[in-house]
N, C-alpha and C positions, 0 to 999 in steps of 0.2 A: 614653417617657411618664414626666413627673418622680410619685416616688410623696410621699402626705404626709409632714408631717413627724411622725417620733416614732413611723411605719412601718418594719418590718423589711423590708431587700430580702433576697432571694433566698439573695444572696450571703451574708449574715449571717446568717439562717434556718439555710443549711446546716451554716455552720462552728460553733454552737451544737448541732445535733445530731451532729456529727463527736464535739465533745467532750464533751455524755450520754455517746455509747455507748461512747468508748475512758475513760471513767470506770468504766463500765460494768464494762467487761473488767477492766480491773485490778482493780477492786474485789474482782469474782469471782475472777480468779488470785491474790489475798491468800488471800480467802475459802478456795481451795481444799486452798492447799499447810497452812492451820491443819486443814481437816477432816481431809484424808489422815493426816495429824501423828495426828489424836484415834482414828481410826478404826483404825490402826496400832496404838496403844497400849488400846483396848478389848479388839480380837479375841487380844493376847496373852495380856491379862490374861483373857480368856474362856477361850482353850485351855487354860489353868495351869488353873481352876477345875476345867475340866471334867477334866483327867489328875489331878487332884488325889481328884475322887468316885471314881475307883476303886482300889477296893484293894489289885490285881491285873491284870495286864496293861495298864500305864499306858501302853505305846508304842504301845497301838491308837490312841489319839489323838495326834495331830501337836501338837508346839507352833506355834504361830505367833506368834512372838516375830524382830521383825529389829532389830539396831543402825540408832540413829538418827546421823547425823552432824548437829554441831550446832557452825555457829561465835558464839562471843559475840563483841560487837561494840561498840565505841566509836564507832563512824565511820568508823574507818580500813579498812584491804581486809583481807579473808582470803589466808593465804599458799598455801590449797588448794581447788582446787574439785569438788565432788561432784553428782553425780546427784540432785537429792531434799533437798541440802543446806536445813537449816532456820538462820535467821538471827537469833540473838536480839537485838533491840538496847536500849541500855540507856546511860544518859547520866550516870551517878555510879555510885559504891562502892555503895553501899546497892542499888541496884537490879539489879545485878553480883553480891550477894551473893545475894539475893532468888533469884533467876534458878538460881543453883547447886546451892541447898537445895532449889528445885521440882525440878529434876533429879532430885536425890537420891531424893525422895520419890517419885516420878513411876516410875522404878525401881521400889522398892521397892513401891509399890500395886500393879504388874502383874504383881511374881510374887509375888502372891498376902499381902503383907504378914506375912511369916511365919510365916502359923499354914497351908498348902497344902503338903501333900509332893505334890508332881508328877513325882518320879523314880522309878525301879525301883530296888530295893536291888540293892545291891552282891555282890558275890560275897566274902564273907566279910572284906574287910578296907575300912578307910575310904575313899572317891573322893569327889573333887570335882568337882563341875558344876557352871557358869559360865556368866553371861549377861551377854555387854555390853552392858546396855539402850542408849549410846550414845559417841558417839566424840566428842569437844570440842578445838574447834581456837579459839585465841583470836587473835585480830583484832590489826591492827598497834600500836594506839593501846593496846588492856589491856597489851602487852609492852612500853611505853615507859614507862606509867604505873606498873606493876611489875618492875622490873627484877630485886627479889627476890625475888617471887613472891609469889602470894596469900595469905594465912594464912589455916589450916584453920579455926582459932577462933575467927573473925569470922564462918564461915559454921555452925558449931556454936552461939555465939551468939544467930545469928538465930534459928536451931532450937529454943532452948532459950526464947526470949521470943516468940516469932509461933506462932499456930495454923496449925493447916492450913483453905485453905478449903472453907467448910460443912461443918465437924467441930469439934467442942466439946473436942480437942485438940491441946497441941504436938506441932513434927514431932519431934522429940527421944525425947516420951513412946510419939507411935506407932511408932518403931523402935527403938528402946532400952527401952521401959516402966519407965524411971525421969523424973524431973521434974532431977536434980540433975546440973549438966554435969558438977561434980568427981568424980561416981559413976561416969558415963558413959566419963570419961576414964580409971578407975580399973580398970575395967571391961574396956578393949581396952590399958590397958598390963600387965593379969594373963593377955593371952593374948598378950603378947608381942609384939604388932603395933607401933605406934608412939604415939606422943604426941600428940594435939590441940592443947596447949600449946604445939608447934613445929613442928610440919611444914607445910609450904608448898608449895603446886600453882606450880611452873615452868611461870609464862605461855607461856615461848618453846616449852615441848613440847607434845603431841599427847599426850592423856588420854583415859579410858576412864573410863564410870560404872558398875561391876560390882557384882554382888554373885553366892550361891553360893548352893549347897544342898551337905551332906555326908550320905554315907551312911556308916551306920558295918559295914554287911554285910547277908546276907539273912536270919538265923538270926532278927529280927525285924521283918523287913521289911514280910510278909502280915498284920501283926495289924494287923485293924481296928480304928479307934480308937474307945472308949467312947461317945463321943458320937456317932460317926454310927452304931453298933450302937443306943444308945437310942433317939435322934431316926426312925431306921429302921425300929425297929420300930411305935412309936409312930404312923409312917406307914402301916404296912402295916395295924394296928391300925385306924384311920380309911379305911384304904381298906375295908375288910372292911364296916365299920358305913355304910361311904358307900354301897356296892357293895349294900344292900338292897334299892335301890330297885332296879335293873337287875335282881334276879331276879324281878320280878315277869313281866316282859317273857321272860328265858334265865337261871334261876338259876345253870347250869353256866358262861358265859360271862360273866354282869354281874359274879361274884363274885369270878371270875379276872381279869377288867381292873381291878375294884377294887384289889383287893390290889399287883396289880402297880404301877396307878397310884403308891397311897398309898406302896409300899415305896419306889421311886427319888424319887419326893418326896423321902423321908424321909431317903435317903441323900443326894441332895443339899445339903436342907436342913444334914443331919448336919455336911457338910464348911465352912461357914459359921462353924457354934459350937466348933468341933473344934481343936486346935492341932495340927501337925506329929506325929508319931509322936515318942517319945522315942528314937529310934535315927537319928533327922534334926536334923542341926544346918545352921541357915542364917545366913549373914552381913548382916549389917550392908551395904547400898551405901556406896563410899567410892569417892573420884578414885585412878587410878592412872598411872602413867606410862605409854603403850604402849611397848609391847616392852623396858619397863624391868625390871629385875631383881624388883621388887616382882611386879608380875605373872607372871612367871617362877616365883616362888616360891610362889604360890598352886596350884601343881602340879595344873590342872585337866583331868581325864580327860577334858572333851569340853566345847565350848562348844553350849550348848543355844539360842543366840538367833543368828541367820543374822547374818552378819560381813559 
């Protein structure tokens, strides 16, 4: 039977919905491998929060923090393939730079943006703990394009001139809490590290985006910090005056869930407005070479983000 004209046969029917649904899929496996990505980088940043509200027995909470392997990409092939591997791509310098400084930051937000002590103090002398938020492998085209390597200062730069988004700050300002790069640079060459004005990420090697926390011993390690002793009590304060109404109903019960409510509120809250203990020094994120002498020398007692 001939059908009209400017009717779909059957044939053509089907091969339009063949290619809906395998539109479909991929869309969804985009989709998914960005949620995994976001969902990864939430729960770390949640476990740091929460080992961070206690003052005391930090290791009852697990971190869950794992290394992201991350290749950037011009176009051309990765020289390594992983499990989970995420693929940045990015079609100029400027977007390439973009890309390295969200790294950075991205880091740096999940543990806790330096005001979270999430570790256990130390047994009386200084240790380092270390997290490699991710592993960066760069694609064949970034290594042709830089055969020198990246400069650090174009991505300090970007840092020091773009906000973060939906924050009414540079990313500069939020991990350094200065605005001036010359400070900044002034700043990690007074602790001997290296120079932003010349160091360069070697495309052709396999980098690391790390950062740390230090303890400096235990002799002050259990002091809770002011502000979640204030904010804490404060809470429990509110829990007391909230907990009226429940004793109407079991005053010995309403007034003890109050309190207790208001108190871990209030410690939580606490850990929020709180900075780091003064006996906790934490670093700066920066790129480093894996298994290069730099990281070598960061002498880190124990890497706290699974590898």
């Amino acid at each position: 039977m001939k059908t009209k004209k400017g009717e779909l046969t059957s044939k053509q029917l089907i091969t339009i919905i063949i290619l809906i649904i395998s539109f479909v899929i991929i869309l969804g496996f985009f989709f998914m491998l960005h949620l995994k990505s976001t969902i990864d980088k939430e729960s770390c940043r949640n476990s740091v929060i929460m080992r961070g509200a206690l003052p005391a027995g930090k290791d009852m909470v697990q971190l869950k923090c794992k290394t992201q392997d991350v290749c950037l990409s011009m176009g051309g092939g990765c020289d390594v393939s992983r499990k989970d591997m995420v693929i940045i791509k990015v079609d100029n310098e400027n977007e390439l730079i973009e890309e390295m400084a969200g790294l950075l930051y991205d880091c740096w937000w999940m543990m806790g943006e330096g005001k979270v002590d999430y570790m256990s103090s130390g047994m009386g002398i200084s240790e380092a703990y270390c997290s490699i938020c991710d592993k960066i492998y760069f694609d064949s085209e970034i290594q042709k394009k830089y055969p020198e390597g990246i400069s650090y200062l174009k991505i300090y730069d970007f840092m020091k001139t773009n906000k973060i988004p939906n924050k009414d700050e540079t990313y500069i300002f939020n991990i350094y809490g200065m605005n001036s790069l010359e400070s900044v640079r002034q700043a990690i060459l007074d602790k001997g590290k290296y120079d932003i004005y010349d160091y360069k990420i070697n495309s052709s090697k396999e980098y690391v985006v790390i950062t740390s926390i230090i303890k400096k011993g235990w002799s002050k390690g259990w002091t809770i910090p002011a502000g979640i002793l204030a904010v804490g009590g404060a809470g429990a304060a509110a829990g007391f005056e909230g907990a009226k109404i429940g004793t109407v109903i079991s005053p010995g019960l309403g007034t003890a869930i109050g309190a207790g409510v208001g108190t871990v509120a209030g410690v939580i809250g606490g850990i929020w407005t709180s900075s780091a203990t003064e006996d906790t020094q934490q670093t700066a994120p920066r790129y480093l070479e894996f298994n290069g002498k730099e990281l070598e020398a960061l002498d880190c007692k124990e890497y706290v983000s699974e590898i």
